[in-house]
N, C-alpha and C positions, 0 to 999 in steps of 0.2 A: 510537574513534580518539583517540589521546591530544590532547593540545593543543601546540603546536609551540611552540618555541624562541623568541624574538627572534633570538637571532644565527643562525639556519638558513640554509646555504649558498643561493648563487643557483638552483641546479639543482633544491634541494629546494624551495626557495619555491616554483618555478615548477610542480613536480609538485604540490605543495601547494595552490595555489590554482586548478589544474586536478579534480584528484580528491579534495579536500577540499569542496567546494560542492556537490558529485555524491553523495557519501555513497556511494560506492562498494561496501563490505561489505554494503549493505542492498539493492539491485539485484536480489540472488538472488531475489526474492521477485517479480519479473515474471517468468523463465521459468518457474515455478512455476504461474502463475495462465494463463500463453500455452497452456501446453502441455493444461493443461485445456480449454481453446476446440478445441486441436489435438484432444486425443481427442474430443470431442463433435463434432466435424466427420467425423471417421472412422465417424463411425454411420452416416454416409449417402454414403461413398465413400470413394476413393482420394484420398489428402493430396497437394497440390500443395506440395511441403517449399520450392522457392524462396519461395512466398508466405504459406507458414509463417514461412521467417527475417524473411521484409518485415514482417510482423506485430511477429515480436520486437524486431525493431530501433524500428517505432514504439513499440511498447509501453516500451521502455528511452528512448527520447526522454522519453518523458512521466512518465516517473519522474524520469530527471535534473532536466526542467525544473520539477518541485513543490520537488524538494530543495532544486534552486541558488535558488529563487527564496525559499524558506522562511528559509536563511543568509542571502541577500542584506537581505531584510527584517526577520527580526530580529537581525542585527545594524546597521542604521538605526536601528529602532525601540530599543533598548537592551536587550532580553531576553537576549541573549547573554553580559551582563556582570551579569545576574542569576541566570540560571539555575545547579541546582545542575547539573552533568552526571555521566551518566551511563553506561555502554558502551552504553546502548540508547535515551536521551533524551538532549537538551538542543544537540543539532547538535554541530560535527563539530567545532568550537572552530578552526577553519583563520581566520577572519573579524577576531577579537578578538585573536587572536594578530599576525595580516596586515591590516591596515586597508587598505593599497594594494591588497589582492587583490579590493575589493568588486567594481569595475567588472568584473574579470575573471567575477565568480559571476555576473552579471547578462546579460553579454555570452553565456555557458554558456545558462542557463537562453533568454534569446532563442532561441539558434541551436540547444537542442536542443527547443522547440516551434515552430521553423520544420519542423524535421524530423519531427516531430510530425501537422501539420497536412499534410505533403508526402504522407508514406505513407497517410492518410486520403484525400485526395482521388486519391492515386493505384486505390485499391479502387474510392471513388465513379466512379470514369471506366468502371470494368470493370462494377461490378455497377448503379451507376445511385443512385440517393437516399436508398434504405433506411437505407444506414447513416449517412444524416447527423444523426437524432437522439442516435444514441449519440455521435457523433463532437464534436458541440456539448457536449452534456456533459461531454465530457472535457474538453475546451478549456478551458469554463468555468471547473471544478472546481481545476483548472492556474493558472490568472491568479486567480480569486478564494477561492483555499483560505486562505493567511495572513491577510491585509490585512481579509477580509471576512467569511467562513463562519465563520471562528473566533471572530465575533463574536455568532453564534446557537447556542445549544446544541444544538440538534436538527440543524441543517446541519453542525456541525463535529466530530456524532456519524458521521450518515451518508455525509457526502463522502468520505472513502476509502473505505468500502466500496464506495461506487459505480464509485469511480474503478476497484479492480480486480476489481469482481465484475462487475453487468453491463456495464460499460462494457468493460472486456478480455478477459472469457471469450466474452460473447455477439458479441462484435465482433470476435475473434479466428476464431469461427464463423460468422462474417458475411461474412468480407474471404476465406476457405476457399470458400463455396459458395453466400453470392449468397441467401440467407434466413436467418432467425432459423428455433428451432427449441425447442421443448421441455424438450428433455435439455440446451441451454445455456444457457436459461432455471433452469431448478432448479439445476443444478451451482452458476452466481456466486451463487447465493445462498451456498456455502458461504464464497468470498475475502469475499463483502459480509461476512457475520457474524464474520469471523474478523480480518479488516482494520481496519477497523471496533473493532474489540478490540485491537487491536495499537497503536492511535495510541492508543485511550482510557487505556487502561494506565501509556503512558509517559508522558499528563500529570497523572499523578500528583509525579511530584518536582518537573514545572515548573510548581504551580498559583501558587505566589506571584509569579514571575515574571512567570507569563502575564497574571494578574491585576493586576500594577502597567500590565503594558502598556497595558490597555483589552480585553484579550478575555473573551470570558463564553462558554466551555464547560460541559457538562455539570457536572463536577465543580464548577467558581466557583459556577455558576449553584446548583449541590442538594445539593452536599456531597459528599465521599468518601464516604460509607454509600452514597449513591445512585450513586456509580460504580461500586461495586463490585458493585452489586445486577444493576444495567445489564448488569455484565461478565459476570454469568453467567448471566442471559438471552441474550445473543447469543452465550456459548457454547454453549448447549442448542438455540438456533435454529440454528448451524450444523450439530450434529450430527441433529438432526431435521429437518430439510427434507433431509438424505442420505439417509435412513432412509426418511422421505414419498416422495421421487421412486423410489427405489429399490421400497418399498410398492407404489407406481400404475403400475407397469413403466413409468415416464421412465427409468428411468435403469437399467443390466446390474447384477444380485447382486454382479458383482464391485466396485463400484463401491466396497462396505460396507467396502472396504480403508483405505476414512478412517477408521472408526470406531477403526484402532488408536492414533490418538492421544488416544484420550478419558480414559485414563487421564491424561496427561501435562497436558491441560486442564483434569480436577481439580486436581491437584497446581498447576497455577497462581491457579487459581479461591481456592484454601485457602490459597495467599502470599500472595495481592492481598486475603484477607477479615481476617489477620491482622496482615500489614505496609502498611498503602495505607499509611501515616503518619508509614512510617520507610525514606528511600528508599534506603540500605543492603539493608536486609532486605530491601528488594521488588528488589532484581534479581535473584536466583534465578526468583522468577517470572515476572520482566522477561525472561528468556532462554528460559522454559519456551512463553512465549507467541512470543518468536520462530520457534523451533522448530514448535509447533502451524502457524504460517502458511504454512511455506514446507513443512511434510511433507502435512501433511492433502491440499491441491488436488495434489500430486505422487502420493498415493496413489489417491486418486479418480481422475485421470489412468490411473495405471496400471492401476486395478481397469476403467474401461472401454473400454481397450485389449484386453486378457486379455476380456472379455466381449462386446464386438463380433460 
């Protein structure tokens, strides 16, 4: 998303500090991960599609509310006017541009984890308690992802993955049919590995940034060599625990329809081993890895739909 104007009309401003704090273009990347809970609930029956949508609707709450609350705080914290950006890093630049718009990101980010927390409990009421550990962890993960996780390496590795792998697949299979199961136990492993990948990546061009601020990620914490090393272990871990479940029949042969992005995960693997240090150069990978995220769980989806 470009970075806006000072003189931007009223109407724009106001769409601006609406869907700029929201990071809108990045969204696609929950019905993606929803729809994989969706097919993993079809293994054991008929889809109740209204509470299908009710899922996706929380599940896009709780994406807005990480985003708006990610702008709101680094542009408090100063890293906004640090950071280099990029079409795939560094926030949506709505913030720095718009100073008056913070209250608005914040107010967002509130109202879209009230909504959040609404459709959680609206499940809990129907199915009872089960899903309240994963639902805490979402929460959690929501209010303390900037401010605090991104202050542990190993937490500010793991928190997105968790946030869409089993927190949204197996809980998206959970709010469907009222238990955990197996086949959406093995699936989030694939958003965890791949999520998980997709944030590590892109702080790559904001290590300095993030770094003035006081965070200590992976990469601050062990260096670019070690991110990269990282990055392609958890892309071999996403394509191998498809392959494993698919192996121990968790999961339908068809499912192997992830595996067609594993080319396109090398091809990123081999820009982030060559350019992590020139963040020009690393956006072709930076887009290769977008791609990997929002096709892989959309493929898996449709591989055990077609094998159900």
């Amino acid at each position: 998303m470009r970075t806006l104007g000072a003189r931007t009309p009223g109407s724009a401003l106001n769409a601006a500090a609406f869907l700029g704090p929201m990071r809108v273009p990045f969204l696609a990347l929950v019905p993606a991960c929803v729809l994989l809970g969706v097919a993993c609930a079809a293994l054991r029956g008929p889809i109740a599609w209204g509470d299908a949508l009710l899922a996706l609707l929380g599940g896009l709450a709780a994406h807005i509310a990480v985003n708006a609350l990610n702008e709101w705080d680094d542009f408090r914290s100063g890293v906004d006017l640090r950071t280099e950006r990029t079409p795939f890093s560094g926030g949506s630049g709505t913030l720095p541009a718009h100073p008056e718009a913070s209250r608005v990101a914040l107010g967002i980010a509130l109202a879209a984890l009230l909504v959040t927390a609404a459709v959680g409990l609206r499940f809990l009421l129907r199915w009872g308690w089960g899903l309240l550990p994963l639902g805490l962890l979402g929460l959690l993960t929501i209010v303390l992802y900037t401010r605090w996780l991104t202050r542990s390496p190993l937490l500010c590795l793991l928190a997105p993955g968790l946030g869409f792998g089993p927190c949204m697949v197996m809980g998206t299979d959970y709010a469907l049919t009222g238990s955990y199961s197996a086949a959406a136990g093995v699936a989030s492993l694939v958003p965890f590995f791949l999520v998980s990948n997709l944030l590590l990546l892109n702080q790559f061009p904001d290590v300095a940034a993030d770094a003035a601020a006081g965070r200590r990620h992976l990469i601050i914490a062990h260096g670019m060599e070690a991110g990269v090393r990282v990055y392609g272990l958890f892309l071999a871990g996403a394509y191998l625990s498809l392959a494993a479940g698919v192996g121990l029949g968790v999961l339908p042969w068809p499912a192997l329809l992830g595996l067609l992005t594993a080319p396109l995960a090398f091809a990123a693997w081999q820009g982030a081993r060559r350019h992590h240090a020139n963040a020009p150069a690393l956006i072709p990978a930076m887009g290769q890895n977008v791609l990997i995220n929002l096709a892989t769980p959309a493929l898996v989806a449709l591989g055990i739909f077609l094998g159900r």
